[in-house]
C-alpha positions as CSV (number, residue, x, y, z in Angstrom):
1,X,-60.7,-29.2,-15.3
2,X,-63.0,-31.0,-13.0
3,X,-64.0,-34.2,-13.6
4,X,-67.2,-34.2,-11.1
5,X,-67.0,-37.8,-9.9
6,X,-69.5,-37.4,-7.3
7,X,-72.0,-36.6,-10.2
8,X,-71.0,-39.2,-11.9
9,X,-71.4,-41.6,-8.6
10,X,-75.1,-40.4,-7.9
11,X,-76.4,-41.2,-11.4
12,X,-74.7,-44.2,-11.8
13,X,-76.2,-45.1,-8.6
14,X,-79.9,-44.7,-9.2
15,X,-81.9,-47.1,-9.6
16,X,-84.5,-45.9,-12.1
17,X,-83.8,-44.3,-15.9
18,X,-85.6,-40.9,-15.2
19,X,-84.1,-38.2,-12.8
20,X,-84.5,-34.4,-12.5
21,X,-82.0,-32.4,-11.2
22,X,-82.4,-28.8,-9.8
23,X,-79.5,-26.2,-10.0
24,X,-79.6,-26.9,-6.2
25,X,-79.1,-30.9,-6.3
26,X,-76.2,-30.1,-9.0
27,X,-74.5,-27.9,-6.5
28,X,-74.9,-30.2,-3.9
29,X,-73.3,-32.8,-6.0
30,X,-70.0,-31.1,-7.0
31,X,-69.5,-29.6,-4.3
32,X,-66.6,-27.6,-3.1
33,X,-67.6,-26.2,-6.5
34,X,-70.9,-24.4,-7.0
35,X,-72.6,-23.6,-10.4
36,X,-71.2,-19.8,-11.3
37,X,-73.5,-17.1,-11.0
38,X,-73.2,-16.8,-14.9
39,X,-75.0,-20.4,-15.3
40,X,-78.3,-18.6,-14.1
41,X,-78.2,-16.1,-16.9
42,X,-77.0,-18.7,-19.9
43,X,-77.7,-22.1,-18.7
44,X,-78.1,-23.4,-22.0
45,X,-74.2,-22.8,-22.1
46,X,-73.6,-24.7,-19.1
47,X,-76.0,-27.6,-19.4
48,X,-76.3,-28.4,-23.0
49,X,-75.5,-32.3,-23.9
50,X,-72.0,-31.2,-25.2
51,X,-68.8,-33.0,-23.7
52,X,-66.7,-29.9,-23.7
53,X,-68.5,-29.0,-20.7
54,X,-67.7,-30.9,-18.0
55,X,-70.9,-31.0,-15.9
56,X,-72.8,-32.1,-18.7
57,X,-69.4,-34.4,-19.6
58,X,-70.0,-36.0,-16.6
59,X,-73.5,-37.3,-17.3
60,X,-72.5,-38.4,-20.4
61,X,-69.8,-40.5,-19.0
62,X,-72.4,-42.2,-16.6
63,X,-74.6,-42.7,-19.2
64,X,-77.3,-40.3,-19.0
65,X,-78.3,-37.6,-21.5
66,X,-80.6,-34.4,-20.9
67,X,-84.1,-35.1,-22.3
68,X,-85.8,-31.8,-21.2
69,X,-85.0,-28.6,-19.2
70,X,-86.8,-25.7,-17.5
71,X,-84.6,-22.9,-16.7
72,X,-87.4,-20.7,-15.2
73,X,-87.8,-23.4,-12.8
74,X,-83.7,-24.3,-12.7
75,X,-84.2,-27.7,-13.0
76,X,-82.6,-30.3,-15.8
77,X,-84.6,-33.8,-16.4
78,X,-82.1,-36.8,-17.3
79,X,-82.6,-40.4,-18.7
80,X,-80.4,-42.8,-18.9
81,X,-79.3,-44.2,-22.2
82,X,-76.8,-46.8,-21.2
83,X,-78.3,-49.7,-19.4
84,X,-77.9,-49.9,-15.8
85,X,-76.6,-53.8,-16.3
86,X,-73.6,-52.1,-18.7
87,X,-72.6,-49.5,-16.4
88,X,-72.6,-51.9,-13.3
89,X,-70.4,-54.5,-14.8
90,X,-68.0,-51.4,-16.3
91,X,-67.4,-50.4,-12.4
92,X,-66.7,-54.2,-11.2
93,X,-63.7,-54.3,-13.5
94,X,-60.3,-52.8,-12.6
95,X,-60.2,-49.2,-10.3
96,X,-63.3,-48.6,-11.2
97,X,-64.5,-51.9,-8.6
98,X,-63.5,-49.8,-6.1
99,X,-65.2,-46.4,-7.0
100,X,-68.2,-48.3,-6.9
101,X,-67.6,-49.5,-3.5
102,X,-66.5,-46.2,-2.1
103,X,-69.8,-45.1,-3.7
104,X,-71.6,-47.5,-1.9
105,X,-70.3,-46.3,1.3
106,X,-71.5,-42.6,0.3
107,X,-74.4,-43.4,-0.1
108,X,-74.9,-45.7,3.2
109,X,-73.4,-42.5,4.8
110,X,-75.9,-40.2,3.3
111,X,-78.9,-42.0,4.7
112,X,-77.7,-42.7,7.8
113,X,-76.5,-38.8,7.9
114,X,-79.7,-37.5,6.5
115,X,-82.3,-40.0,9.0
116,X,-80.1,-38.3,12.2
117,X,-80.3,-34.8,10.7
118,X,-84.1,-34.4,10.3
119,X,-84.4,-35.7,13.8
120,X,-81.9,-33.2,15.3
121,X,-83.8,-30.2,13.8
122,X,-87.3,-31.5,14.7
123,X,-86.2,-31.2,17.9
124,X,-84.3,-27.8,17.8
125,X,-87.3,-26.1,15.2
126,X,-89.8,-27.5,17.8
127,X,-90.9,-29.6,15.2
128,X,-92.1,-26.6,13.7
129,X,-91.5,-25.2,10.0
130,X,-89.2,-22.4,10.4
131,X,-91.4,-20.6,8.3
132,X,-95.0,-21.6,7.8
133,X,-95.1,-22.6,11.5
134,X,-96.6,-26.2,10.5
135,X,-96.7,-28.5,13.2
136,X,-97.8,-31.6,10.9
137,X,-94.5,-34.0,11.1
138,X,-95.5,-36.1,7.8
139,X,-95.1,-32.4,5.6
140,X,-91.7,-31.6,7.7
141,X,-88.5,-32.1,5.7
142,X,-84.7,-31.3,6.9
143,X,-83.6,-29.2,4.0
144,X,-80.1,-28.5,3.6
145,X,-78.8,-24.4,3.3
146,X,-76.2,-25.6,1.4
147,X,-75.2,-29.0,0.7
148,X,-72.6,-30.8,0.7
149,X,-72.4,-34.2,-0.9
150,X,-68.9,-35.1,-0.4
151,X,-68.2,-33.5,3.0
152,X,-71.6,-34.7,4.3
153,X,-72.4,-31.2,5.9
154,X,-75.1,-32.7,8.4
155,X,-74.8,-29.8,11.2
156,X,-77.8,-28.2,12.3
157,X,-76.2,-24.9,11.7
158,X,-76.6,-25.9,7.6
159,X,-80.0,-26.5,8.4
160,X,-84.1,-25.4,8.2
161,X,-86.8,-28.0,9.3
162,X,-89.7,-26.9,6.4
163,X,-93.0,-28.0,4.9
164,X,-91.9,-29.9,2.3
165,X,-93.9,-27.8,-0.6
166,X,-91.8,-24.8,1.1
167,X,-88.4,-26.9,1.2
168,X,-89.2,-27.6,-2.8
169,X,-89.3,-23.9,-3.2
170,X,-86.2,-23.5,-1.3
171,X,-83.9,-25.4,-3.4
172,X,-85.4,-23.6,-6.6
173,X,-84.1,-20.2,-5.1
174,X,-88.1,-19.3,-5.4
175,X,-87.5,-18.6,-1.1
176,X,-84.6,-17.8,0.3
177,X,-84.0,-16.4,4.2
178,X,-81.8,-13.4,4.4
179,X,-78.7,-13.6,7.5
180,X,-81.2,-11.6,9.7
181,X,-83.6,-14.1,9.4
182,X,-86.1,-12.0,7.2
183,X,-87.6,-14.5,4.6
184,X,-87.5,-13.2,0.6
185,X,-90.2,-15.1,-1.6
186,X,-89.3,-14.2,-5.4
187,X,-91.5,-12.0,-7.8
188,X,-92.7,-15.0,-9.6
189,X,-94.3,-15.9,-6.4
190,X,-96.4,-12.8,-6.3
191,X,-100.3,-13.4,-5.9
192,X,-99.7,-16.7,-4.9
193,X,-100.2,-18.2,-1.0
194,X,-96.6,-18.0,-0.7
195,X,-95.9,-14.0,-1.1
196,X,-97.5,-14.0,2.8
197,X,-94.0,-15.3,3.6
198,X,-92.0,-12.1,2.2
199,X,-90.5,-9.9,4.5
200,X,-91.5,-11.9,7.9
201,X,-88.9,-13.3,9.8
202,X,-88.7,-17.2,11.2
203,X,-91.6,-18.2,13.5
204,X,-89.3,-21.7,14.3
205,X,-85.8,-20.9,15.9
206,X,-83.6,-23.3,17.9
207,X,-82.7,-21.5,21.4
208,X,-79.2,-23.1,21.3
209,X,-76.5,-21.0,19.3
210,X,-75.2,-24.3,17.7
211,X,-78.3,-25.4,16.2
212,X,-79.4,-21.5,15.0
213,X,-78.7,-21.4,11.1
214,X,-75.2,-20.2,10.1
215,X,-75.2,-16.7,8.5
216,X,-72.6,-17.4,6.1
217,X,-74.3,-20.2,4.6
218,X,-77.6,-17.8,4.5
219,X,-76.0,-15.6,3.1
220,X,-74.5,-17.7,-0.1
221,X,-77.7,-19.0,-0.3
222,X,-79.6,-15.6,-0.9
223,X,-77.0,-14.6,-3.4
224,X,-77.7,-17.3,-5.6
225,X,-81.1,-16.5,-5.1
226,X,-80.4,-13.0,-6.4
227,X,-78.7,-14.0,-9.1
228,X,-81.6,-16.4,-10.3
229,X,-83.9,-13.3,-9.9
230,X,-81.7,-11.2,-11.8
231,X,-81.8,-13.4,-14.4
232,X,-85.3,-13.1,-14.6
């Protein structure tokens, strides 16, 4: 069974005693794996503050408990319940000295990574959101199509340069952009500002073949937004 060390890592890491996590960040975080399509229909199976599940297993080993959940939104809310000084000394003693170190290093390489890949796709997206065409840099975020927090996937092919409301959005599975490029805005969206989105196709799109968004990874990422909106 996995153990989800990376998970463990991340929240052991932070620096405050409040986090939410979206089903999205949670992928990203034990990845190779990916949340089953089955979570989306029964989460409360999946992400209930029971160690004989071993997502939840894993925030319970960092010391972190679920205080709140909204599974309409996919999102879990965490706080910590072992102080930060506890769980800090724990990892300078023995192997676990040098899990914190390695985790150190992760996370040095995630800014580093992330800081080089929002610059790359300002400059293939024109620094334009791929789908609101917003041209104001502060609102422009590099979001991930699917990420990868232990292989550091930073190629612009696993990449959208978005508003940052619509980026939000993205990693709920509320938008999603199908492999031909047409975006799909979910029904609980309808008669908002966002439905205007549904059905058009990017107005941002890098002219190089390397930087142009990878199909595949479009692809997984709309069917996990079909499964959230067959769970509906």
């Amino acid at each position: 069974m996995a153990t989800y060390k990376a998970l463990e890592a991340y929240l052991r890491g932070l620096p405050s005693d409040n986090v939410r996590l979206t089903f999205e960040k949670i992928n990203e975080l034990i990845a190779p794996e990916e949340l089953p399509a089955s979570a989306y229909k029964h989460p409360q199976q999946y992400l209930s503050n029971s160690k004989t599940q071993p997502i939840p297993a894993a925030w319970l080993r960092a010391g972190w408990e679920k205080s709140n959940h909204n599974f309409d939104q996919w999102y879990v809310e965490l706080r910590r319940v072992v102080p930060l000084e506890s769980i800090t000394l724990a990892n300078d003693v023995g192997d676990d000295a040098v899990d914190n170190e390695n985790r150190q290093l992760v996370n040095i390489k995630t800014r580093r990574g992330q800081t080089d890949f929002r610059n790359r796709l300002r400059i293939a997206y024109g620094g334009t959101c791929a789908i609101t065409g917003s041209k104001v840099t502060a609102l422009l975020e590099a979001a991930h199509i699917v990420p990868h927090a232990l292989k550091t996937n930073y190629s612009t092919s696993n990449g959208l340069l978005l508003r940052a409301d619509i980026h939000t959005l993205f990693d709920l599975h509320l938008i999603t952009v199908e492999a031909g490029g047409h975006v799909v805005v979910s029904r609980t969206l309808e008669g908002t500002e966002y439905a205007q989105y549904h059905g058009q196709r990017f107005v941002a799109f890098p002219e190089a073949p390397n930087d142009q968004p990878s199909a595949d990874q479009l692809t997984r990422h709309h069917n996990l937004f079909l499964a959230r909106e067959d769970a509906l």
